[in-house]
C-alpha positions as a Markdown table, in Angstrom:
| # | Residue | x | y | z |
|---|---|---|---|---|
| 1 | Unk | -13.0 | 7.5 | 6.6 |
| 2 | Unk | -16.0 | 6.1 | 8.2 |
| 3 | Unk | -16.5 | 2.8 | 9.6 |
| 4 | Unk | -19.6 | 1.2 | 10.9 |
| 5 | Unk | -19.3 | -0.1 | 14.8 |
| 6 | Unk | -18.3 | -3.3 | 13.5 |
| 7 | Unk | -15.2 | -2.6 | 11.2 |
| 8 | Unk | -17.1 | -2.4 | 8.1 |
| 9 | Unk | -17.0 | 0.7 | 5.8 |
| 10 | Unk | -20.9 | 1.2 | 5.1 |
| 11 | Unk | -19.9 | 2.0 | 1.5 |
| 12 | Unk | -18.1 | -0.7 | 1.0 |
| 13 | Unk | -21.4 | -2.9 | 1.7 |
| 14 | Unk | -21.9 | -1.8 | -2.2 |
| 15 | Unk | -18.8 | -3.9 | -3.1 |
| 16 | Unk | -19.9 | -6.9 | -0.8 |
| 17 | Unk | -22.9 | -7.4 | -1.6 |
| 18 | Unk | -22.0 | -7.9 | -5.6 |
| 19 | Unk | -22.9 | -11.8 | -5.3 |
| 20 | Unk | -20.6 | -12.5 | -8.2 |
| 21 | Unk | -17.5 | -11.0 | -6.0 |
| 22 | Unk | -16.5 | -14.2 | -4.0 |
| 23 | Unk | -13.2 | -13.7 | -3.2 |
| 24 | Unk | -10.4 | -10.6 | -3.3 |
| 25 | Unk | -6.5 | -11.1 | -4.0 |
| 26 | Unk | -3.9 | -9.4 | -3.3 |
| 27 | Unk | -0.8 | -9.3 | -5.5 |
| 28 | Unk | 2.5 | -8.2 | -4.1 |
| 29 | Unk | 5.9 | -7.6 | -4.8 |
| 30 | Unk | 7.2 | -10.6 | -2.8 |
| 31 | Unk | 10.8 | -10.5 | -0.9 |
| 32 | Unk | 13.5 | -12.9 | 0.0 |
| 33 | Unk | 13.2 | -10.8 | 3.7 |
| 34 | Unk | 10.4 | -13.4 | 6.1 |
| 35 | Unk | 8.9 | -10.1 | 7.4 |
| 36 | Unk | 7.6 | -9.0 | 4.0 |
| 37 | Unk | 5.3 | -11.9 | 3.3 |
| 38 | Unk | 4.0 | -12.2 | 7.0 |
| 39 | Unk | 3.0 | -8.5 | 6.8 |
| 40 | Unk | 1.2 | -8.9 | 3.5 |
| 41 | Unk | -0.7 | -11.9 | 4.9 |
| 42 | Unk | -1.9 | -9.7 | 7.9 |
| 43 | Unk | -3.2 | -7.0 | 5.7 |
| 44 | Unk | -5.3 | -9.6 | 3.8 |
| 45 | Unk | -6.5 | -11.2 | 7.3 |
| 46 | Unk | -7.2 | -7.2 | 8.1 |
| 47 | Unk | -8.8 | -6.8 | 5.1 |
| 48 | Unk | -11.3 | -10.2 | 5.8 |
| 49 | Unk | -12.0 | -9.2 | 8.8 |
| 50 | Unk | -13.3 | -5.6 | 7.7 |
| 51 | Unk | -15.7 | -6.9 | 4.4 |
| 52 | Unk | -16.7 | -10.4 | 5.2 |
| 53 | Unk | -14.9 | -11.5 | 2.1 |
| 54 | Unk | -12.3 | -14.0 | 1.5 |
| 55 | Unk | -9.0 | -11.7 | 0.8 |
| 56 | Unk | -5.6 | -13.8 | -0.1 |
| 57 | Unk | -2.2 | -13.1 | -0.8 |
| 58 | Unk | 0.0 | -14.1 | -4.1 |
| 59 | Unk | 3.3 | -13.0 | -5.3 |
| 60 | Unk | 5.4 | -11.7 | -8.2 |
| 61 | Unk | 8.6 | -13.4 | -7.2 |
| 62 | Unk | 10.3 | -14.8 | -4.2 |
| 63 | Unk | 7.3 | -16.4 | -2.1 |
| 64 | Unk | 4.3 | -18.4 | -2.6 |
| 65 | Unk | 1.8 | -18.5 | -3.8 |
| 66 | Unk | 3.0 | -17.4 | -7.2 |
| 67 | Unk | 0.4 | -14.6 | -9.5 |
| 68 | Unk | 0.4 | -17.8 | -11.9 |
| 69 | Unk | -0.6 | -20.2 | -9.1 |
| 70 | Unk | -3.1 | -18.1 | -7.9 |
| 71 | Unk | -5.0 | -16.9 | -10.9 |
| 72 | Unk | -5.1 | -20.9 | -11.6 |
| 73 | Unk | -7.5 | -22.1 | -8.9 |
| 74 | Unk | -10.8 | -22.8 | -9.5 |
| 75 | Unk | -12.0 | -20.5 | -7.0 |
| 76 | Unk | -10.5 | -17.4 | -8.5 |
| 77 | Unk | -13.9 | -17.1 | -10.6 |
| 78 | Unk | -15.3 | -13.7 | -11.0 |
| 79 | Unk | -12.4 | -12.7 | -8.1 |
| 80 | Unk | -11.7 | -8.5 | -7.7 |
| 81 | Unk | -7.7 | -8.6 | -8.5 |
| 82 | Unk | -5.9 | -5.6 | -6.6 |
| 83 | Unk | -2.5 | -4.8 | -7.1 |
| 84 | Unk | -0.2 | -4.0 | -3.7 |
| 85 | Unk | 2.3 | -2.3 | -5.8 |
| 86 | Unk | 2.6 | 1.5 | -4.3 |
| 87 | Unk | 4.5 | 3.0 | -7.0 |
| 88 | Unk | 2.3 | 1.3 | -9.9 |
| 89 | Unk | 5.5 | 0.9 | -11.9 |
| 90 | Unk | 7.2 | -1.5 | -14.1 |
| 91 | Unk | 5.2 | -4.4 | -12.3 |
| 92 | Unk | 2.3 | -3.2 | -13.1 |
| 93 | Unk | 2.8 | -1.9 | -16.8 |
| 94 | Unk | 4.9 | -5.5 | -17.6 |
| 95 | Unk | 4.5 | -8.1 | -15.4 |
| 96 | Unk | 0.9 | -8.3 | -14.5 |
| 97 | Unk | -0.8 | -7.3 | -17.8 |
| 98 | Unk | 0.1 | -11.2 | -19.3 |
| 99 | Unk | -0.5 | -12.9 | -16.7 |
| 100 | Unk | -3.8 | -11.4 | -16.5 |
| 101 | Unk | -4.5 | -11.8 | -19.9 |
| 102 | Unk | -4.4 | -15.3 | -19.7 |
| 103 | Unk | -7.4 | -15.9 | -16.7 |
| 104 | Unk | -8.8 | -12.0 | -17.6 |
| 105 | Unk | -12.1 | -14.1 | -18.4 |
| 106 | Unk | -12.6 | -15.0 | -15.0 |
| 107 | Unk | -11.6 | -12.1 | -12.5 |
| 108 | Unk | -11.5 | -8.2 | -12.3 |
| 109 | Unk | -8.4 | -6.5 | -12.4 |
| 110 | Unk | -8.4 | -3.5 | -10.5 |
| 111 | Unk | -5.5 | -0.5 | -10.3 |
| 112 | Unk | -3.1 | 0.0 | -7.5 |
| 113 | Unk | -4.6 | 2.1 | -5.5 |
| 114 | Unk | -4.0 | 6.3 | -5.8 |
| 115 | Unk | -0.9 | 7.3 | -3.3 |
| 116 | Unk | -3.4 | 10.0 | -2.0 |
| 117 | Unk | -5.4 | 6.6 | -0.8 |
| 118 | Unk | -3.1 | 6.5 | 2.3 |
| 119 | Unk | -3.1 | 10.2 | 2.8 |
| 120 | Unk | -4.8 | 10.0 | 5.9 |
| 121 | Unk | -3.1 | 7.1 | 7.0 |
| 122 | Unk | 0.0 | 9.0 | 7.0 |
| 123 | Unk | -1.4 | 12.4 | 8.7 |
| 124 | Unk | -2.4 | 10.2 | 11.9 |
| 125 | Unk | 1.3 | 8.9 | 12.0 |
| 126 | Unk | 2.1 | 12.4 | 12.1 |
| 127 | Unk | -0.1 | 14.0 | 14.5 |
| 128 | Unk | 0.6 | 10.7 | 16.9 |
| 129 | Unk | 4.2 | 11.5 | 16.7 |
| 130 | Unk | 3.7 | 15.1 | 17.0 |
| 131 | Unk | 6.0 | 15.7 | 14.2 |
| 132 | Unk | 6.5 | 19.4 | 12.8 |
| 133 | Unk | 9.3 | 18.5 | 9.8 |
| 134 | Unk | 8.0 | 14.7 | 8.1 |
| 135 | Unk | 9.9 | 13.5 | 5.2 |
| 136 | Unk | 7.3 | 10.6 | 3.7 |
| 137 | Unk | 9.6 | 8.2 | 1.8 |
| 138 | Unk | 9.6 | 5.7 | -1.2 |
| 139 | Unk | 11.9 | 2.7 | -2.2 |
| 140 | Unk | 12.4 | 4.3 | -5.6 |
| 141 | Unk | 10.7 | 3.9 | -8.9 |
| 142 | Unk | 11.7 | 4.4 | -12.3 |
| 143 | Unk | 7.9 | 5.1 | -13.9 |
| 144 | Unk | 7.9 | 8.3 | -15.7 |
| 145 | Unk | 5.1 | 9.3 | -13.8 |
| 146 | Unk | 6.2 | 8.9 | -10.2 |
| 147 | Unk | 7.4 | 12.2 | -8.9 |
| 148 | Unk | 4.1 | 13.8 | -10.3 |
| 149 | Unk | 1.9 | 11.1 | -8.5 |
| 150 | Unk | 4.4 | 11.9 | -5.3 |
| 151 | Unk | 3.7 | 15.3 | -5.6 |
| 152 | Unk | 0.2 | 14.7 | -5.1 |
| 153 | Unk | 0.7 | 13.0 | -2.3 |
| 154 | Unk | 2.2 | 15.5 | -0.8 |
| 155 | Unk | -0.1 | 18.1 | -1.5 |
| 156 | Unk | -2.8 | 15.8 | -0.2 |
| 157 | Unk | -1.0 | 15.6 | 3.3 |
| 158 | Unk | 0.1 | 18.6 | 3.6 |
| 159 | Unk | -4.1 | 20.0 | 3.0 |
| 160 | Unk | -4.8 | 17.3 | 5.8 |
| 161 | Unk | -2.1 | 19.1 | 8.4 |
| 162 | Unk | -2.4 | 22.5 | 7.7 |
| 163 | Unk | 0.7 | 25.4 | 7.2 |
| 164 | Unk | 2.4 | 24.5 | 10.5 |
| 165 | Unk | 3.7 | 20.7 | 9.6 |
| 166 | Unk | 6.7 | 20.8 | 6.7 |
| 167 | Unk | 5.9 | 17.7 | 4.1 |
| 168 | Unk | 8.4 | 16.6 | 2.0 |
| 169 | Unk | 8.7 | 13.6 | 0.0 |
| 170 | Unk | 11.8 | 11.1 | -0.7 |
| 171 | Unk | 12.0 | 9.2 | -3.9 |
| 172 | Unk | 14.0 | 6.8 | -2.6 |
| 173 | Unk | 16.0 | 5.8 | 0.2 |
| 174 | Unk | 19.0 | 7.8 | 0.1 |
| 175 | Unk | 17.2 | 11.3 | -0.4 |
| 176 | Unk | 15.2 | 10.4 | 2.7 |
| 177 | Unk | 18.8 | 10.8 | 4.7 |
| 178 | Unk | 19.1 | 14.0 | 2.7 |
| 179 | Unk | 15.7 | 15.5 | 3.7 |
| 180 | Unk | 15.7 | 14.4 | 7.1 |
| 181 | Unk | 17.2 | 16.1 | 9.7 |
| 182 | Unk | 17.5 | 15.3 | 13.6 |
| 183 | Unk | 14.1 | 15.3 | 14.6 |
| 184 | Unk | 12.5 | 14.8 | 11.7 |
| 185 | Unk | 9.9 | 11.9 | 11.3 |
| 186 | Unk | 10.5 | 10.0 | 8.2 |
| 187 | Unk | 7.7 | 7.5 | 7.2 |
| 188 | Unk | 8.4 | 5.0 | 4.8 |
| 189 | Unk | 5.9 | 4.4 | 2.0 |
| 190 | Unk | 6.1 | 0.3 | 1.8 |
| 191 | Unk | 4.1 | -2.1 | 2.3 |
| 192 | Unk | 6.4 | -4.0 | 4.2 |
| 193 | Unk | 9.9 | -4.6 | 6.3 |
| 194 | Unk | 12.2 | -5.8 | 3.6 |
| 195 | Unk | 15.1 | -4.3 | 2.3 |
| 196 | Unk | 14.5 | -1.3 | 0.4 |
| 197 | Unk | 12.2 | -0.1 | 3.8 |
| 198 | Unk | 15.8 | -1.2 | 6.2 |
| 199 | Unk | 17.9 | 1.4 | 3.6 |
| 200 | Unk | 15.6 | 4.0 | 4.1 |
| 201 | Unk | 15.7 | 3.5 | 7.7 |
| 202 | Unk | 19.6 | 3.3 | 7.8 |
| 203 | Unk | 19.7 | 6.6 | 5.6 |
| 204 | Unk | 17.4 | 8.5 | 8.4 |
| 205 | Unk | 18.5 | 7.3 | 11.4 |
| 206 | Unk | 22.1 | 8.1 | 10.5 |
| 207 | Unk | 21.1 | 11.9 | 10.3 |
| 208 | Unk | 19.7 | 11.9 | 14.0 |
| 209 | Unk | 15.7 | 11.1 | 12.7 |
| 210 | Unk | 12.8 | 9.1 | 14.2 |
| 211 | Unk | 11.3 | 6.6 | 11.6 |
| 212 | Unk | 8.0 | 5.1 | 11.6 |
| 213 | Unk | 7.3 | 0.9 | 10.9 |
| 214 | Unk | 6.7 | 0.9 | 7.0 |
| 215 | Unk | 2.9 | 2.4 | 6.3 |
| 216 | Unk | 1.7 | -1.8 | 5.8 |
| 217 | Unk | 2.1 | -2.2 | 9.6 |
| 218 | Unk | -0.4 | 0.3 | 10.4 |
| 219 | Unk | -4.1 | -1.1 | 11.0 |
| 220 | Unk | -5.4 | 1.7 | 8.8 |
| 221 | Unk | -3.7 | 0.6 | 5.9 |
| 222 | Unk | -5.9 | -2.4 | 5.5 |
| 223 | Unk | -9.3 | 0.2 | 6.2 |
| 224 | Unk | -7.4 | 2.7 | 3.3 |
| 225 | Unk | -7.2 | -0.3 | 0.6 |
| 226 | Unk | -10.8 | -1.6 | 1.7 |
| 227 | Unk | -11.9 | 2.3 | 1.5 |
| 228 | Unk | -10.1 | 2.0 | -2.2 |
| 229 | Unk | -12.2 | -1.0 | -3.4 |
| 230 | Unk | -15.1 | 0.6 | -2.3 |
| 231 | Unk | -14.7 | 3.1 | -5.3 |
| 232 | Unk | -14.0 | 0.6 | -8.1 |
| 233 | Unk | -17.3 | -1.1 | -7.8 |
């Protein structure tokens, strides 16, 4: 990905300078677990701080501000909606569709972003670690879907390593202490600490593996969902 010498992706100047696109948000999952919601906030401060434009946080469940509270304000006018759902799952096919509906008038609602979006993101964890066996893991998902759009994932990383790295991917927590073995680097596809990214660190370190901070830590997540919006425009 390319970013100009200040932070900003030049193509993503396309996106910023659409007048009518004041303001981005951000909807997560939410979690009873403190980390989760300070994380999400610093990808949307990331995320301001790489396009010039307002980006905010809002929440399914647990913290605030709710989807419903957000979508309400005034300011949420002609606003570029982006899910921060990884696994695009029930969330996205049931949860978000109605509560769209209701303010769809006023904003854009975007998909969540392609797991081949943080392809690269994950290949620098890799090559920083030096790792030759990387299980990439996921809390789990029950959309009929997931294990093809895994797949492609792992195809994607694996192209971006070369022969010499193994890639395998975890669906969920458990099967990343099955995959992993001692020495292997197991990167967990979250957004943020919580408890479904703890599990699949409990699973992998019990087996003698190094695990990475969930992908959301990482700076480059924020550059991989601005590089993202960039496409939608």
């Amino acid at each position: 990905m390319s970013f100009t010498p200040h932070g900003l992706r030049s193509d993503y100047d396309s996106l910023h300078a659409t007048a009518s696109r004041q303001r981005v948000i951000l909807i997560a999952h939410g979690s009873p677990d403190e980390r989760h919601a300070a994380i999400v906030g610093r990808i949307a401060d990331r995320m301001s701080a790489l396009t010039g434009i307002p980006t905010e946080p809002c929440y399914l469940e647990h913290n605030l501000p709710r989807i419903t509270q957000r979508l309400a304000e005034p300011d949420t006018a002609n606003a570029t909606v982006l899910p921060l759902l990884l696994t695009a799952g029930y969330h996205w096919r049931e949860d978000i569709p109605p509560v769209v509906a209701k303010y769809g008038h006023r904003i854009r609602l975007i998909p969540p972003p392609p797991l081949e979006t943080f392809a690269e993101e994950i290949a620098s964890e890799v090559r920083h670690h030096c790792a030759s066996h990387v299980v990439v893991a996921f809390a789990g998902s029950r959309s009929p879907d997931f294990r093809d759009r895994a797949m492609r994932l792992q195809t994607e990383v694996q192209r971006r390593l070369g022969s010499q790295i193994s890639v395998v991917i975890a669906l969920n927590p458990a099967e990343a202490g099955q995959l992993a073995t001692p020495g292997s680097l197991v990167i967990p596809l979250v957004v943020a600490p919580g408890i479904l990214g703890d599990r699949i660190t409990e699973f992998s370190q019990a087996v003698g593996a190094e695990v990475t901070p969930p992908i959301g830590v990482t700076p480059g997540f924020a550059k991989s969902l601005v590089a993202y919006l960039a496409t939608t425009v």
